[in-house]
Every structure is written in C-alpha cells, then in structure tokens.
C-alpha positions as CSV (number, residue, x, y, z in Angstrom):
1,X,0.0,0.0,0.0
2,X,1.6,3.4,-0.9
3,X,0.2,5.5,2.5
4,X,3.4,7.5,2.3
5,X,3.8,11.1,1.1
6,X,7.8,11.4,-0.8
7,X,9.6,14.1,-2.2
8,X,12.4,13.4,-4.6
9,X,15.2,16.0,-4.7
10,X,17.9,15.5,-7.4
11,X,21.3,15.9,-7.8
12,X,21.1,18.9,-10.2
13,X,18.4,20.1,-7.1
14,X,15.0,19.5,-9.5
15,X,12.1,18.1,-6.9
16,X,9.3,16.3,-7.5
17,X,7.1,16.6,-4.4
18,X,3.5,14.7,-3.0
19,X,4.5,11.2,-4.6
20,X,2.8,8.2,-3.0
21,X,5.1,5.6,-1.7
22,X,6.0,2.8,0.5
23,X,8.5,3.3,2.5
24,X,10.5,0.0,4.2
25,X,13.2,-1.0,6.1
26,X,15.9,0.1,3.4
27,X,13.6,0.1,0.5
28,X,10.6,2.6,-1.2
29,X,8.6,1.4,-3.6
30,X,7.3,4.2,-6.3
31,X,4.8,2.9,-8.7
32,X,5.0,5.2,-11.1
33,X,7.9,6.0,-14.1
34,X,7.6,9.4,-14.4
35,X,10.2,11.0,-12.8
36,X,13.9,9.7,-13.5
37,X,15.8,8.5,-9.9
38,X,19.4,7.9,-9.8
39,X,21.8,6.7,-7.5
40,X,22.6,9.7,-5.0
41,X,19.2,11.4,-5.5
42,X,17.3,12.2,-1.9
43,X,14.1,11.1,-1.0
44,X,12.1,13.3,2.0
45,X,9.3,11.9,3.6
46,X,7.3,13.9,5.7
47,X,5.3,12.1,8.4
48,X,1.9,13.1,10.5
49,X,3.7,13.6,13.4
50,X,5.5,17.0,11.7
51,X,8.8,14.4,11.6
52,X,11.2,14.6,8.5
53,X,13.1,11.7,7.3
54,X,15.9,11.8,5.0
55,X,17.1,8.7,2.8
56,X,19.9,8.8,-0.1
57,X,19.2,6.4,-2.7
58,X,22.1,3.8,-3.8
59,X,20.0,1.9,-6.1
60,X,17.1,3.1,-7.7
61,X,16.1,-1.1,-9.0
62,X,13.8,0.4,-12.1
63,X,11.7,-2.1,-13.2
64,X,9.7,-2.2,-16.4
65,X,6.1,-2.8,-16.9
66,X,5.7,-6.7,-16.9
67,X,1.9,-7.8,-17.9
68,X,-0.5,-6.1,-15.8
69,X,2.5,-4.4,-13.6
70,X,2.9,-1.2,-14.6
71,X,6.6,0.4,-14.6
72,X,7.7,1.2,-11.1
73,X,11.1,1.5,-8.5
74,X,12.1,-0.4,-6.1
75,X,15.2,1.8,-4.4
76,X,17.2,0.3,-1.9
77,X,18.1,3.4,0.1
78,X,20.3,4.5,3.3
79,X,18.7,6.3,6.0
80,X,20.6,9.8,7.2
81,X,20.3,10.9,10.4
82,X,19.6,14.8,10.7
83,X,22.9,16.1,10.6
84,X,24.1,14.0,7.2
85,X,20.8,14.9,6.1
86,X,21.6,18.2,6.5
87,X,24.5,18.1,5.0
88,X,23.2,16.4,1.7
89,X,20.5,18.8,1.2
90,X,23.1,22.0,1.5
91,X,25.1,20.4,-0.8
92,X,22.8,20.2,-3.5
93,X,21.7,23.4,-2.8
94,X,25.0,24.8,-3.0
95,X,25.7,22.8,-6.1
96,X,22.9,24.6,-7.9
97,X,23.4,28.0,-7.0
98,X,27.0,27.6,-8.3
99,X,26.0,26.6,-11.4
C-alpha cells in the first residue's frame, strides 16, 4: 500500500514533491515511471507527526512494466540521520546555485 507522502530532490536540485510511496526498512517502492531516480538522489518523507526523514538512494532497482505491472522503483536506500541529512541537502543546494 503506498500510504506514504515522498519528495524526490535530485542531484542537479529539481524536486518532485506529494508522490505516493512505500517506505520500508531500506527500500521505497514508487509505482510510477515518471520522474527519473538515480543513484545519489534524496528522498524526503514527511510524516503526520510534523517528523522529516531523509534517505539517499544507492540503487534506484527500475523495473519495467511486466503484464498487468505497470513500470515502477524499487530503491534500496540509506537512511541519514539529521545532521548527514543536512549536509546532503546544502550540498545540492549549494551545487545549484553555483551553477
């Protein structure tokens, strides 16, 4: 079930936000294909609580449709804790604005 609210931001600092997900242990699953995911790429989840959680994707496992499965992601991804989190987000920023 995809209960989970995701933002993608990438590399080059584009963000995709309110995409439904399933977040996991070390794994989302995003079925849709829409929106390109690399390795390195953040993922924000925003929870009911008014929590934040960070995760950096290493593998974004893209699968193609298959049948009636439509095209869809299966990321294994790293948790950060706040400060690393931090950290990644002010470096993309920083990457953008220097460009």
């Amino acid at each position: 079930m995809m209960t989970d609210r995701i933002k993608i931001i990438k590399i080059n600092g584009e963000e995709h936000s309110d995409l439904k997900a399933s977040i996991q242990d070390k794994s989302i699953y995003l079925m849709q294909s829409n929106v390109l995911i690399e390795s390195n790429d953040l993922i924000q989840r925003s929870m009911s609580n008014g929590g934040e959680e960070t995760f950096k994707v290493i593998d974004p496992g893209y699968n193609e449709k298959f049948h009636t499965i439509p095209a869809h992601y299966q990321m294994k991804v790293q948790k950060l804790g706040i400060p690393e989190a931090k950290k990644a987000i002010l470096i993309t920023s920083t990457a953008i604005m220097l460009e």
